[in-house]
C-alpha positions as semicolon CSV with decimal commas, in nm:
position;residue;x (nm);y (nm);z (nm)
1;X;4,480;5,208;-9,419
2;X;4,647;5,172;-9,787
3;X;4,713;5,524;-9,876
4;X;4,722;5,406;-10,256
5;X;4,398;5,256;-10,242
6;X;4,291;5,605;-10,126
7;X;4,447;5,787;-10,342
8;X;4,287;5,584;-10,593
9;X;3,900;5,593;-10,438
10;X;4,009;5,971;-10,450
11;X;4,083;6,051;-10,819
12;X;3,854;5,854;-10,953
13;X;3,504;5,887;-10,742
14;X;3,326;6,203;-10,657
15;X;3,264;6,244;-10,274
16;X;2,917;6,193;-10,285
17;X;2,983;5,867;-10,484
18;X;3,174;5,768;-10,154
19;X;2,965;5,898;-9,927
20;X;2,648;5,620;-10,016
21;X;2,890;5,338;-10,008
22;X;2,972;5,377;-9,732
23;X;2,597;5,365;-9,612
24;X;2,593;5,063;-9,801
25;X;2,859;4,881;-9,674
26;X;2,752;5,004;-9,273
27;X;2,431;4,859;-9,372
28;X;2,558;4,513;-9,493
29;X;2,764;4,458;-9,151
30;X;2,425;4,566;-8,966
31;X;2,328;4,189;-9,076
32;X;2,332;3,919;-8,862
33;X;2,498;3,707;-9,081
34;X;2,810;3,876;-9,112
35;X;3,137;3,741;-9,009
36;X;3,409;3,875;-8,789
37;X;3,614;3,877;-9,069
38;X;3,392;3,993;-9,305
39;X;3,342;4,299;-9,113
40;X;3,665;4,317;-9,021
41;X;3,737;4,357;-9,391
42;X;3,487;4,610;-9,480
43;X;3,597;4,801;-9,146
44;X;3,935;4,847;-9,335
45;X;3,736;4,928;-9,678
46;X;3,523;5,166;-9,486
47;X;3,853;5,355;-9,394
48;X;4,003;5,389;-9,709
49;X;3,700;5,550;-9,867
50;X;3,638;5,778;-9,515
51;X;4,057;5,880;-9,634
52;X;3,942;5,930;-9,967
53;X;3,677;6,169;-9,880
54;X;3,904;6,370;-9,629
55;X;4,152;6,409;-9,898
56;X;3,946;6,528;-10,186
57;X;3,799;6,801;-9,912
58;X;4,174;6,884;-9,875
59;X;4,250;6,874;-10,239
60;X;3,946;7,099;-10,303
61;X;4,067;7,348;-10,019
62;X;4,381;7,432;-10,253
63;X;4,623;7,139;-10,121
64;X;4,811;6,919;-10,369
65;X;4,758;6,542;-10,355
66;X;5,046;6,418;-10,249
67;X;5,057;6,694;-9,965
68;X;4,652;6,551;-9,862
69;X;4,801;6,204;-9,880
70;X;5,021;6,296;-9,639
71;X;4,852;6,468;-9,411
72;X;4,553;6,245;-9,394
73;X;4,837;5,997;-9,291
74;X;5,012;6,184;-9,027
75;X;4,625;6,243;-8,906
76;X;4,564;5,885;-8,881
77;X;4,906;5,734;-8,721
78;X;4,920;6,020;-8,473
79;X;4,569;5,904;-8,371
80;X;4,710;5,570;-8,348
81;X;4,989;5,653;-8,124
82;X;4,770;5,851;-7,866
């Protein structure tokens, strides 16, 4: 997770935007001839746009950015940590 990266998916694509590349990219690991690593990368791109789309529902609920930036990382290290 790269909070800037998300910050950046965030501010400058719409949700929906997000939303089908993430299809896209579940559907490219679905093939067999995908790598470990390969999918190991898009696991971690897959993240950063699922931590996009949780902050601009945050954002649109009234929070500022920097307060959904946080929170979406609190979220995801106290997952972590259980």
């Amino acid at each position: 997770m790269k909070l800037p990266v998300i910050k950046h998916f965030q501010k400058n694509n719409d949700a929906q935007k997000l939303e089908h590349t993430i299809e896209v990219l579940e559907s490219f690991c679905e093939h067999r001839s995908v790598t470990d690593e390969e999918m190991d990368i898009i696991g971690e791109i897959i993240t950063n746009i699922a931590g996009a789309i949780e902050m601009d529902k945050m954002v649109k609920e009234g929070m500022s950015e920097k307060d959904a930036g946080n929170t979406f990382a609190k979220r995801v290290l106290g997952s972590i940590d259980k």
